[in-house]
C-alpha positions in Angstrom: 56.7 123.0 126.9 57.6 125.9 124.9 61.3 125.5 125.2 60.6 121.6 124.7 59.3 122.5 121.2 61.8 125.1 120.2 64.5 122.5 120.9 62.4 120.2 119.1 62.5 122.7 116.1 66.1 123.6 116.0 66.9 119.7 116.2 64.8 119.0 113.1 66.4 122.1 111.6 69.9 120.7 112.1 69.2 117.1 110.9 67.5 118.4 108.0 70.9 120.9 107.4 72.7 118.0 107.5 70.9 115.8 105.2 71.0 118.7 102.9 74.7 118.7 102.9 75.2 115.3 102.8 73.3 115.7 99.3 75.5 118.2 98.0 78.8 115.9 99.1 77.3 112.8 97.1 76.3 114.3 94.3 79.8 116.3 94.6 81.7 113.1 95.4 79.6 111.2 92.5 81.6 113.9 89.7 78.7 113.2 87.4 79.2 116.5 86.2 79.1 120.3 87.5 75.9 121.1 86.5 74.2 118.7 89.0 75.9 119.8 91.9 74.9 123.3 91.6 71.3 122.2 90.7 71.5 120.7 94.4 73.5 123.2 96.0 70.9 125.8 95.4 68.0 123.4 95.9 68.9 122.9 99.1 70.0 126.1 100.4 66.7 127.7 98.8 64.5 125.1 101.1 66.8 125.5 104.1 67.3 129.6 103.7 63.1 129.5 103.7 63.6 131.8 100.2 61.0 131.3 97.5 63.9 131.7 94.7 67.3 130.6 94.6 70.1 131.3 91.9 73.5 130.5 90.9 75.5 132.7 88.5 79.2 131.9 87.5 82.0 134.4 86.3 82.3 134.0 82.8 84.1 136.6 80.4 83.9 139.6 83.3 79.7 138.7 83.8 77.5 137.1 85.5 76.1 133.5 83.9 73.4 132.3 85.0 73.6 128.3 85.7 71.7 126.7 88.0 67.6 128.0 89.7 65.5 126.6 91.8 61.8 127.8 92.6 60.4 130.7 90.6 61.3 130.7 87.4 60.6 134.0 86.4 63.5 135.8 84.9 66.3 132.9 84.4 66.1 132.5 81.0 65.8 136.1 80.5 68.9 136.3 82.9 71.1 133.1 80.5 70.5 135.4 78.1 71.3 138.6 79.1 74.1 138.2 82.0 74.8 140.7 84.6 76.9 143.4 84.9 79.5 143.0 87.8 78.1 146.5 89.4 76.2 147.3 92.3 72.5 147.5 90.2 71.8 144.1 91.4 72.4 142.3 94.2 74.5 139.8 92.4 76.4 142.5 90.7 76.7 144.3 94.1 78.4 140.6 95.7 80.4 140.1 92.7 81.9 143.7 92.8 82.5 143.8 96.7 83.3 140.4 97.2 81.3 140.6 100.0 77.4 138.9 101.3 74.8 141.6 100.0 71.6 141.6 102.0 68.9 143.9 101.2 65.7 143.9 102.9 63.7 145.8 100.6 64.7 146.6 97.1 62.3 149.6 97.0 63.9 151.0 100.2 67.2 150.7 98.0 68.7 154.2 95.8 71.0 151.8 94.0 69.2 149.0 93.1 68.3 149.5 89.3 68.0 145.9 87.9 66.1 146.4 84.2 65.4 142.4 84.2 62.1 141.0 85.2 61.8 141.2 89.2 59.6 139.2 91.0 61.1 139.9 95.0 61.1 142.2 97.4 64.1 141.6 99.4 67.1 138.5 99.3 70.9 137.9 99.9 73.6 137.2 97.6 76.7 135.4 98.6 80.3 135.3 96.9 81.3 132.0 95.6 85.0 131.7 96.2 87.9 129.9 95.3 91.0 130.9 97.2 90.4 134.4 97.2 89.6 134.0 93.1 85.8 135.4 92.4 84.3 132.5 90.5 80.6 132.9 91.4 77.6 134.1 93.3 74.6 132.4 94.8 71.6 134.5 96.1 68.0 133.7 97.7 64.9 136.1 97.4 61.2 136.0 98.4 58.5 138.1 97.5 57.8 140.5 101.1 60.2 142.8 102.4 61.8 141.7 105.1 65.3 140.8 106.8 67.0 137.3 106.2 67.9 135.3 109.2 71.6 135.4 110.4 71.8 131.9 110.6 70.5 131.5 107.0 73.0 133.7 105.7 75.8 131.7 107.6 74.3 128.7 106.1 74.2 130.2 102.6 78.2 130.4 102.8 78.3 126.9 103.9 76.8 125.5 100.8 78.8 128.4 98.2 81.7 126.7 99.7 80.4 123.3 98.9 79.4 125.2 95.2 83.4 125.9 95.0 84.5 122.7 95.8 82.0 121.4 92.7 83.4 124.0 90.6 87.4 123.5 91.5 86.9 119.6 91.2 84.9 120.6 87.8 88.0 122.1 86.7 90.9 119.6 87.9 89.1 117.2 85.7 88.4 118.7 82.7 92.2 119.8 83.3 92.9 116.1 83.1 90.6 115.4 80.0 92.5 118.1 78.2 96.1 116.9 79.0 94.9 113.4 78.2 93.8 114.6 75.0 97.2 116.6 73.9 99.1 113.7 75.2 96.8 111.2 72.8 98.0 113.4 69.9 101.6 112.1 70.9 100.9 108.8 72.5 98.9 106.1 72.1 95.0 106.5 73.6 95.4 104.0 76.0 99.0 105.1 77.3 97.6 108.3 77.7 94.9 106.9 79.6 97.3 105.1 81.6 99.4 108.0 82.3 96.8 109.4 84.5 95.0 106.3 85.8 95.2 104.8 89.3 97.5 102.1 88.4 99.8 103.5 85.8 102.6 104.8 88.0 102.9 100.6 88.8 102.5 99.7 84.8 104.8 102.1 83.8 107.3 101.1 86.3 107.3 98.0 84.0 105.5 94.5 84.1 105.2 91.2 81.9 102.5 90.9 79.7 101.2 88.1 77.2 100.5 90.4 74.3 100.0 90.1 70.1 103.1 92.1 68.3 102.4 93.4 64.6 105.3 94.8 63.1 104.5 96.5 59.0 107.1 98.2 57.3 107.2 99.1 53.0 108.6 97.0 50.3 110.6 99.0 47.7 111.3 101.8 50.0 114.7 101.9 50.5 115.1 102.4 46.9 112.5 105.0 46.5 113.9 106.9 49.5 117.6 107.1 47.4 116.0 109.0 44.7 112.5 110.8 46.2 112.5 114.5 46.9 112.4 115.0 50.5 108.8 117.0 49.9 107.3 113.2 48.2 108.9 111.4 50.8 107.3 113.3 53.5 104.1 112.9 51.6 104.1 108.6 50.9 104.8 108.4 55.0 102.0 111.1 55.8 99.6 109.2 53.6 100.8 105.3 54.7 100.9 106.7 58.5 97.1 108.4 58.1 95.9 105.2 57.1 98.0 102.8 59.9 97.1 105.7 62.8 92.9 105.0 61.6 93.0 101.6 62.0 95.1 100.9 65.3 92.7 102.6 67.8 89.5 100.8 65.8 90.7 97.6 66.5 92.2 98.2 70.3 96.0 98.4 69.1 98.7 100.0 71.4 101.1 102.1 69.0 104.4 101.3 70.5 106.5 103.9 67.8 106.9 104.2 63.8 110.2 105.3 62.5 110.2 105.8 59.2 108.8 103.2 56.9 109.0 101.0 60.3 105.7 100.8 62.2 105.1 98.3 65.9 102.1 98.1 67.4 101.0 95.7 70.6 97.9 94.4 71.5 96.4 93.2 75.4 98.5 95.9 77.0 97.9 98.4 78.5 94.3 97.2 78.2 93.6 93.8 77.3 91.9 93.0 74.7 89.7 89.7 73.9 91.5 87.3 71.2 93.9 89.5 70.8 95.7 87.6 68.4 92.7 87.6 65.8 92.5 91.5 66.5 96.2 92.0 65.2 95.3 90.2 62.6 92.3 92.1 61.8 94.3 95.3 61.6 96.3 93.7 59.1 94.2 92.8 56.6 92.3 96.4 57.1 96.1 97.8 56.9 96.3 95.6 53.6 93.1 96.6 51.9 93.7 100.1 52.9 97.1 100.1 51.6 96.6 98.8 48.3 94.3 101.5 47.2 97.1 104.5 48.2 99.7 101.7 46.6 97.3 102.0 43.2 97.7 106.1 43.3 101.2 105.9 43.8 101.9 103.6 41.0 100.7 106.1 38.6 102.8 108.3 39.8 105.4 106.0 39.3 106.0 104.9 42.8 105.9 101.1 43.5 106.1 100.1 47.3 104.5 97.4 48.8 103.6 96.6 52.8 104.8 93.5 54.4 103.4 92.6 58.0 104.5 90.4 60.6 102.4 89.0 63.6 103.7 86.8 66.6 102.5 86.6 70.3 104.4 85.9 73.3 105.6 87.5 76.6 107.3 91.0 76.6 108.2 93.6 79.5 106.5 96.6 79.4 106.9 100.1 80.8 108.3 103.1 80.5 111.6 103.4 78.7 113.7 106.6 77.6 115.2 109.0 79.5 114.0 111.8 82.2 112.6 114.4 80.1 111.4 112.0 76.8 110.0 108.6 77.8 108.1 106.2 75.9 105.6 103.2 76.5 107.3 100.3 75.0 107.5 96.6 74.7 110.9 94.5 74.7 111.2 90.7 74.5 111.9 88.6 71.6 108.3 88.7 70.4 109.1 92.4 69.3 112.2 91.1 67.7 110.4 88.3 65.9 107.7 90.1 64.4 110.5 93.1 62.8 111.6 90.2 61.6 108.4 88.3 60.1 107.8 91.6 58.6 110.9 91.7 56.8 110.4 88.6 55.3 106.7 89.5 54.0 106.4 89.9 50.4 104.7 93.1 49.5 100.9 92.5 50.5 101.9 89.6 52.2 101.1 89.5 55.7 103.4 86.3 57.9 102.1 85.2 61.4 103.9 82.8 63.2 103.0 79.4 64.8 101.8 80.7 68.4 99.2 83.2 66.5 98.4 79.9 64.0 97.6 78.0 67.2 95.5 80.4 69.2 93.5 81.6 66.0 94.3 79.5 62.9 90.0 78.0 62.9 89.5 81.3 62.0 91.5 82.0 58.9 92.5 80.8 55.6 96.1 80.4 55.3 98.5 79.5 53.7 101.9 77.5 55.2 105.3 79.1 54.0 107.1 76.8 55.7 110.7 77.2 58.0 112.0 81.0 57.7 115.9 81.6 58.5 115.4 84.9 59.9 118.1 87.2 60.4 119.6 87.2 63.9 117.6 83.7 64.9 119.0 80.9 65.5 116.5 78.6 64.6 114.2 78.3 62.2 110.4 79.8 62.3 107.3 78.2 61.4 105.4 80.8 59.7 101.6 80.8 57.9 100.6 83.5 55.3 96.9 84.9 56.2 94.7 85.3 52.9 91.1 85.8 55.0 89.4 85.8 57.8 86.6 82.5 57.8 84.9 84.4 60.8 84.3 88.2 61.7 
């Protein structure tokens, strides 16, 4: 009957290892975050180590942070505040230094065990928390009577600091990611940076058709100003007219395909689509507008008159990926890119031109005003184009 119940015991010990694990690999494979996987690491390898105290420290700056406690807490804050030494005083010290597991019975029984925190153990053991062969961690156990750790506790103790790594590596990679896709958004559009490192953007870069919204702006009187500007004001009325353009894009779910000079294209529905995408464009127009006319008014008094003319048409366009290895960008090609340069160029300043397809999808919801049949340069027919003075909805 004896052996009966031991096996019993060692079975329940294994299923409840395992569900322990299983725990840690959710919450690992859920990538809520590190600091809830650690949480659970140490949870469970407290309960399953039969410890009264378990801790996690990380390496940070050459010391020991700690980060993650479960059972007593006496001494954790007092240890986030005051972070330990990578020496042999303390048993996490002492793992850190050797690289090695640290077990030590009793701490009395120990000549170098000096820790001036608050102690509230007798003995514990401290395991390295490793990252191909790089010394990123420790995670220890304690309880309060002297004694000697199981074996198999210890060897389960490495098991979860491995699971602890994996957190912490997988921690990294995607903070990694966050911070490439934030450089590359201060050189690309938000969403194509998104898409740059999404499932499916190796496919949409590879190029695809798309139903999208083209707005096209570029300034009235420029040409002329350019001619005669120093290079220093120059530089300074595209800084100002770009500041304003790169605001407003993002805020109303534009895609900024590129801006070359006075020139400026941005997309709408791709890579992300976007709801009535049409009246969005349009939206950033009159905002580009509104905005415009007030750094228009402070360059007039400096005797600079430009003006911004917009053009707006939908339609299908290829995307992807075009350049060259080493310098790509996320473009759009298709006569709708074509006729909105083109709508644009035929905008008065202030005015802002849509063309019939944009008319038809959103015209209840503006005021407009017809213009008639444009000959645009380079079409062959005519185009039916509407001037937008306000939106009727929001």
């Amino acid at each position: 009957m004896a052996d009966v119940g031991e096996l019993a015991r060692r079975l329940e010990a294994a299923q409840e290892q395992q569900r322990a694990l299983s725990r840690v690999s959710r919450a690992v494979a859920r990538s809520e975050g590190l600091q809830p996987v650690l949480d659970e690491v140490v949870a469970a390898a407290t309960r399953l180590s039969q410890a009264t105290n378990g801790r996690l420290w990380l390496l940070e700056g050459g010391m020991l942070q700690a980060f993650a406690n479960y059972g007593t807490e006496e001494g954790f804050d007092y240890e986030k505040e005051h972070p330990l030494a990578i020496d042999r005083t303390s048993m996490a010290g002492r793992t850190a230094l050797t690289r090695a597991t640290v077990h030590v019975p009793d701490i009395d029984e120990d000549p170098e065990y000096s820790y001036s925190g608050p102690i509230h153990f007798r003995s514990g053991f401290h395991v390295p928390i490793l990252l191909e062969d790089e010394l990123i961690g420790v995670i220890g156990f304690v309880r309060e009577e002297a004694g000697s750790f199981a074996e198999e506790h210890i060897e389960l103790a490495r098991t979860f600091a491995d699971q602890a790594a994996i957190a912490i590596a997988n921690a990294r990679l995607l903070a990694a990611v966050e911070r490439q896709r934030a450089e590359l958004s201060r050189f690309l559009s938000p969403q194509v940076a998104e898409l740059i490192s999404s499932e499916d953007g190796e496919r949409l870069l590879a190029g695809h058709r798309a139903y999208i919204s083209c707005l096209f702006s570029d300034l009235r009187g420029f040409t002329a100003f350019a001619e005669t500007a120093a290079p220093e004001e120059l530089l300074e009325v595209l800084r100002e007219y770009h500041t304003v353009m790169g605001e407003l894009i993002p805020r109303y779910d534009g895609t900024l395909e590129h801006f070359a000079g006075d020139g400026l294209m941005v997309f709408f529905n791709d890579p992300v689509p976007v709801d009535a995408h049409e009246l969005q464009a349009i939206r950033l127009a009159l905002a580009a507008q509104e905005g415009f006319a007030e750094l228009a008014a402070t360059w007039r008094k400096r005797g600079t008159e430009l003006g911004l003319g917009i053009g707006i048409t939908a339609g299908y366009a290829t995307l992807g990926r075009i350049g060259f290895e080493g310098r790509y960008d996320y473009g759009a090609l298709g006569p709708v890119t074509n006729l909105a340069s083109r709508l644009s160029s035929a905008a008065q300043p202030g005015q802002t031109l849509i063309s019939q397809p944009v008319y038809a999808a959103v015209g209840e919801a503006l005021e407009v005003a017809p213009v008639g049949e444009l000959e645009l340069k380079g079409l062959a027919r005519p185009v039916v184009a509407y001037e937008v003075r306000r939106l009727l909805t929001t």
